[in-house]
C-alpha positions as CSV (number, residue, x, y, z in Angstrom):
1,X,88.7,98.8,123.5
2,X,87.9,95.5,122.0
3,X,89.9,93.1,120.7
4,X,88.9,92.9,116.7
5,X,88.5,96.8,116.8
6,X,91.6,97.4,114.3
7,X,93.7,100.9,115.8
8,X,94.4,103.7,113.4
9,X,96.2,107.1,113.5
10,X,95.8,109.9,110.7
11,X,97.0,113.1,109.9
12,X,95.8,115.7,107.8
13,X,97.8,118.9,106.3
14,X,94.5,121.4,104.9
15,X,95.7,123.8,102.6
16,X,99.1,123.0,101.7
17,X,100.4,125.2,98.7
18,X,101.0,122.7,96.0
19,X,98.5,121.5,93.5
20,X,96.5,118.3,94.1
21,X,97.7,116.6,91.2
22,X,101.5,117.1,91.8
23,X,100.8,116.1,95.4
24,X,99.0,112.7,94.0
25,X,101.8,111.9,92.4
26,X,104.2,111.8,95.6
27,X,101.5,109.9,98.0
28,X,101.3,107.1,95.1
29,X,105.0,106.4,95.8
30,X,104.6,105.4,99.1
31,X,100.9,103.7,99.4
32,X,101.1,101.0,101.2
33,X,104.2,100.6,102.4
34,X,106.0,100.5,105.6
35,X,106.9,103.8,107.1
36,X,111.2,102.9,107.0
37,X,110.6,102.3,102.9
38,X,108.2,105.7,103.1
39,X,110.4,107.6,104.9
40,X,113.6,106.5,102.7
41,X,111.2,107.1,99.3
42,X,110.1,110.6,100.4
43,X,113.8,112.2,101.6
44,X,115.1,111.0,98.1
45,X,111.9,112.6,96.3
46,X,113.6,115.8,95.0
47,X,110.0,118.1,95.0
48,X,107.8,120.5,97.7
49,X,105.2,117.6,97.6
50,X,107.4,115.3,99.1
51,X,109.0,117.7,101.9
52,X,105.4,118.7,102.7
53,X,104.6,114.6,103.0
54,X,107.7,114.0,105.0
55,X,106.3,116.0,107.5
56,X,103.1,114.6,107.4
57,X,104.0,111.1,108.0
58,X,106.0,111.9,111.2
59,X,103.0,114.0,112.6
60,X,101.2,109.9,112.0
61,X,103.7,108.2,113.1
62,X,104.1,110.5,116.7
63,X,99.7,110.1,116.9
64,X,100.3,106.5,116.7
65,X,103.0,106.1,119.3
66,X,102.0,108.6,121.7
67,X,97.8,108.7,121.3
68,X,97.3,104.9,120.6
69,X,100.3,103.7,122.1
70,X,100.9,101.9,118.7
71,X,104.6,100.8,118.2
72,X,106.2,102.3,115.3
73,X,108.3,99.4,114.0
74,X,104.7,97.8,112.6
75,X,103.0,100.8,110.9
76,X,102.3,100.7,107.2
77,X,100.7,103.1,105.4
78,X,97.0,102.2,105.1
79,X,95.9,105.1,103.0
80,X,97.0,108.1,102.1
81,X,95.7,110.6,99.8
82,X,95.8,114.4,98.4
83,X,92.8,116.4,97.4
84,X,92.2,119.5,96.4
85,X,91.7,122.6,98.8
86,X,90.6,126.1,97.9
87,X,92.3,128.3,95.1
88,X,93.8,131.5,95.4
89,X,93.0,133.8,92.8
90,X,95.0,136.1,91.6
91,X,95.6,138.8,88.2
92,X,98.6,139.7,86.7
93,X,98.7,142.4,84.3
94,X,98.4,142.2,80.9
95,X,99.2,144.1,77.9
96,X,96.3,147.2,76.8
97,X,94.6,147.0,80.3
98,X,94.1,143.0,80.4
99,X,94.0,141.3,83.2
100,X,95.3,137.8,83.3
101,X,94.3,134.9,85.9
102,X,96.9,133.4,87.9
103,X,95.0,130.1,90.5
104,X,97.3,129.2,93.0
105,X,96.0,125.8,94.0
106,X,95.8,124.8,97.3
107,X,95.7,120.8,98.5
108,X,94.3,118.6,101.5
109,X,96.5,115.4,102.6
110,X,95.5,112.8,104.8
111,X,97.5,110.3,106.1
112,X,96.2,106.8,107.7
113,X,98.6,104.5,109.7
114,X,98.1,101.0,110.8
115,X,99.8,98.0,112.8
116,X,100.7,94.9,110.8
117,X,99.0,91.7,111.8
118,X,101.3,89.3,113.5
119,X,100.1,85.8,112.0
């Protein structure tokens, strides 16, 4: 591998049941910070989103140490970010034969984990 090629490890959790937009705001919290401060942020984050992200970022953190041999004490989050998956759609009853639509929305995240630059 050459020297200025800059090592990254991701992870990805596909269709996750929690909407996009509640799982944006969790991965906002912790962009860009180191994964101690991430890790503290996301077990005192009192929502799914967060539990889901959690889990996530340890799934990084082990591809980094074990598949890139990256030591874990210098990640930072690089990127991270939630997008939307498929919907499940579903009826629920309604009153005189209705039907009414229930979406259960469904999200991507990916994770992306770097080593800090020693200067």
């Amino acid at each position: 591998m050459p020297e200025n090629e800059v090592k990254e490890a991701r992870a990805i959790a596909r269709n996750q049941r929690v909407s996009s937009r509640k799982a944006k705001l969790v991965v906002d919290l912790i962009r860009g910070k180191t994964l101690g401060e991430a890790l503290s942020i996301l077990a005192l984050t009192p929502n799914k989103a967060a539990r889901i992200t959690d889990k996530l970022v340890r799934s990084a953190m082990a591809n980094a140490e074990n598949n890139h041999g990256m030591d874990p004490e210098k990640l930072y989050i690089d990127q991270i970010y939630a997008d939307q998956g498929p919907t499940m759609k579903r009826y629920q009853a309604g009153p005189q034969g209705r039907a009414f639509p229930i979406r259960k929305r469904t999200s991507h995240i990916t994770v992306i984990l770097k080593e800090l630059e020693e200067e």
